[in-house]
N, C-alpha and C positions, 0 to 999 in steps of 0.2 A: 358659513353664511347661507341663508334662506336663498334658494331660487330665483325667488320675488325681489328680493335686495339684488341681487347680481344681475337682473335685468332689468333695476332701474338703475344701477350705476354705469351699464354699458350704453342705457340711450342717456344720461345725460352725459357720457363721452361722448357720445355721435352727437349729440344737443350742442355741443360748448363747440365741436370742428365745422360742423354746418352754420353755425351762425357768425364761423370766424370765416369761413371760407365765402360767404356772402358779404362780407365787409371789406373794405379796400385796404391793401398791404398795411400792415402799423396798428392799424385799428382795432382797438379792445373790445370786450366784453363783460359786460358783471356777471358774475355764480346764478344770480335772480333772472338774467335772461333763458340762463338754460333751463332753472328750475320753471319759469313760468310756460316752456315751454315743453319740458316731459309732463307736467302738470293737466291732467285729464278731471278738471271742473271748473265752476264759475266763480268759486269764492279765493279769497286768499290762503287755500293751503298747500300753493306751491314754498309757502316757508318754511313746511318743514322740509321739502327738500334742499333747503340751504347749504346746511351743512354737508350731505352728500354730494354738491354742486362742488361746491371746494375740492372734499377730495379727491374729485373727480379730476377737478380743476390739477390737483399736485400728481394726481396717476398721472397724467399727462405731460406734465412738467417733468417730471423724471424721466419720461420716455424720448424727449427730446421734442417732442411736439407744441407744445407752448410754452412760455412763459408767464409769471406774475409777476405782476409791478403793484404798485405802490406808489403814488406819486407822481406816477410815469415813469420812474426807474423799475428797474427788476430788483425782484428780490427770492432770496431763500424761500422756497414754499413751504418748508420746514416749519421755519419764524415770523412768519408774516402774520399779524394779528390786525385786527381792524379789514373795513372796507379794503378787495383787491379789485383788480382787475385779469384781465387775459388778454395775452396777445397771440396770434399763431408765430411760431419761429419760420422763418421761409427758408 
């Protein structure tokens, strides 16, 4: 993996815990927060960091540090297709 890829998947790791860790306990996040906010311009091409938002999202989920839901349940990051969310695990 490019450099450049690996230090944008490590800020929107720090991106997804900082904007969990400024939310009150329970309280979620979508992928597009973090992407809009490693996102350095004014149009909408924080989309294409969507998909890396996710992953990021499931790095994390596997590390024990958040969760995905669905629904407001959790679910498998694995399987989870369609709109998620993120929670931080406390």
């Amino acid at each position: 993996m490019p450099q450049h890829e690996r230090q944008t998947d490590q800020r929107l790791e720090r991106a997804i815990l900082e904007l969990l860790d400024g939310r009150a306990p329970g309280a979620t996040i979508c992928p597009s927060d973090a992407a809009r906010a490693v996102f350095e311009g004014e149009d909408d091409g924080w989309r294409a960091l969507m998909e890396p938002a996710r992953r990021a999202a499931r790095r994390l989920a596997t590390a024990g540090e958040v969760e995905i839901t669905q629904a407001g349940r959790p679910v498998d990051p694995d399987k989870a297709r369609g709109p998620i969310r993120i929670r931080r695990l406390r």
